[in-house]
C-alpha positions in Angstrom: 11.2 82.3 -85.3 8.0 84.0 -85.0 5.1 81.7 -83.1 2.1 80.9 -85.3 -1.1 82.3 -83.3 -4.2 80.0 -82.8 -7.5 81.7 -84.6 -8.5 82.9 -81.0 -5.7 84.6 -80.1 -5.5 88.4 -80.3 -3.9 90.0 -84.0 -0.4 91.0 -82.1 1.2 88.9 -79.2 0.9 90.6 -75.6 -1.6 92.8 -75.8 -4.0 90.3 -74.0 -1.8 91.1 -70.8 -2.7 95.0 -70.8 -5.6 96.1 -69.2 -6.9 98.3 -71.5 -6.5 96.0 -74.8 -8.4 93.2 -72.4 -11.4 95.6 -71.3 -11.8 96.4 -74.7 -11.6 92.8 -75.5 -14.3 91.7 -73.2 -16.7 94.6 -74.2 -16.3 93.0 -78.1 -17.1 89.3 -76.8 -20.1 90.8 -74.5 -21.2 92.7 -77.4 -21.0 90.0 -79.9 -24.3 88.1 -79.1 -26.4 91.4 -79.9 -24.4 92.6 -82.9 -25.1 89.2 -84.4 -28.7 89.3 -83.3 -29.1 92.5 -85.6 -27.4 91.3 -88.4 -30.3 88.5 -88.7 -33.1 91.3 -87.9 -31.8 93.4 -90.7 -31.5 90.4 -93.1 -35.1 89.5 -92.5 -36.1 93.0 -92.9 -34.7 93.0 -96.3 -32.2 95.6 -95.1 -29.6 94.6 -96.8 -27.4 98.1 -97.2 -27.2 98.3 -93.3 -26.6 94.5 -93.0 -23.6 95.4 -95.1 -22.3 98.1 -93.2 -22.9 96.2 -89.8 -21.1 93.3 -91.5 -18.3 95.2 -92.3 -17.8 96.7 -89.1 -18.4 93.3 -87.4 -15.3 92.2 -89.7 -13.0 94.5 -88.5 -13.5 94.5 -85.3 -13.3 90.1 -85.3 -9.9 90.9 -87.1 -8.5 93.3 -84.5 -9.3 90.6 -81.8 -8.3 87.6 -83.5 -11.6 86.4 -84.8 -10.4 85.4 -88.1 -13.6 83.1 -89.2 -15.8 85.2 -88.3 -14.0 88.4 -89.9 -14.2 86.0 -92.6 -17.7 85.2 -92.6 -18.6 89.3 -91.7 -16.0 89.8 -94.7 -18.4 87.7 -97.1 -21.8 88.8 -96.2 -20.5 92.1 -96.9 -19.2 91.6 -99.9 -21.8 89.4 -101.7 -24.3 92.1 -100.5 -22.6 95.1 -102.1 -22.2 92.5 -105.4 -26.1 92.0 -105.0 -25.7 88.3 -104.0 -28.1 88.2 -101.2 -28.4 84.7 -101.4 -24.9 83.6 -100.5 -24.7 86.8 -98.0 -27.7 85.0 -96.2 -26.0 82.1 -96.6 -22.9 83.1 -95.1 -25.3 84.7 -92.0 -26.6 81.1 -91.4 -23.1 80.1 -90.7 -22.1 82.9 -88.6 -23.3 81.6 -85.5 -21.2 78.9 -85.2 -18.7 81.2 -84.7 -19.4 83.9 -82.6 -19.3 82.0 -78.4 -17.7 84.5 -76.4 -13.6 83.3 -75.8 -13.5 82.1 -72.3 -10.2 82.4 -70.0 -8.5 85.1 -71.7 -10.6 87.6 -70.6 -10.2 88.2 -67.0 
């Protein structure tokens, strides 16, 4: 039976042990705190195509390391922007960094 994995956990079991998969793991959480920090410049710039491209590519890459609310969040501001719902992208922003502290332990 296939084991359920917690939100923080990384999309496919046992990649966290390799090397590689963890260095690029660590540069994503490191990384995180700027790329979020640039989605709120661009928002109070009124730059709201960028924001959406950031967003989107803030989306995958939260998916890829197991970041599933924040995908989701990245997932929404993207989409509401590219509908022209700025105010529930912004919305969604607000929200975002209640989700973004770096994952401690499994990044050694």
């Amino acid at each position: 039976m296939p084991t359920k994995l917690p939100s923080h956990s990384s999309a496919a079991p046992g990649l966290d042990a390799l090397p590689e998969f963890a260095a690029i793991r660590r540069t994503f959480e490191e990384t995180l705190p700027g790329r979020l920090a640039l989605l709120h410049q661009l928002a109070a710039s009124g730059q709201f195509e960028e924001l959406a491209r950031q967003a989107h590519m803030l989306k995958g890459s939260a998916g890829n390391f197991g970041r599933a609310e924040l995908g989701q969040l990245a997932g929404t501001i993207e989409q509401h922007l590219r509908q022209g719902d700025v105010a529930t992208a912004l919305g969604a922003l607000d929200h975002i960094d209640t989700h973004h502290q770096p994952m401690k332990g499994s990044l050694a």
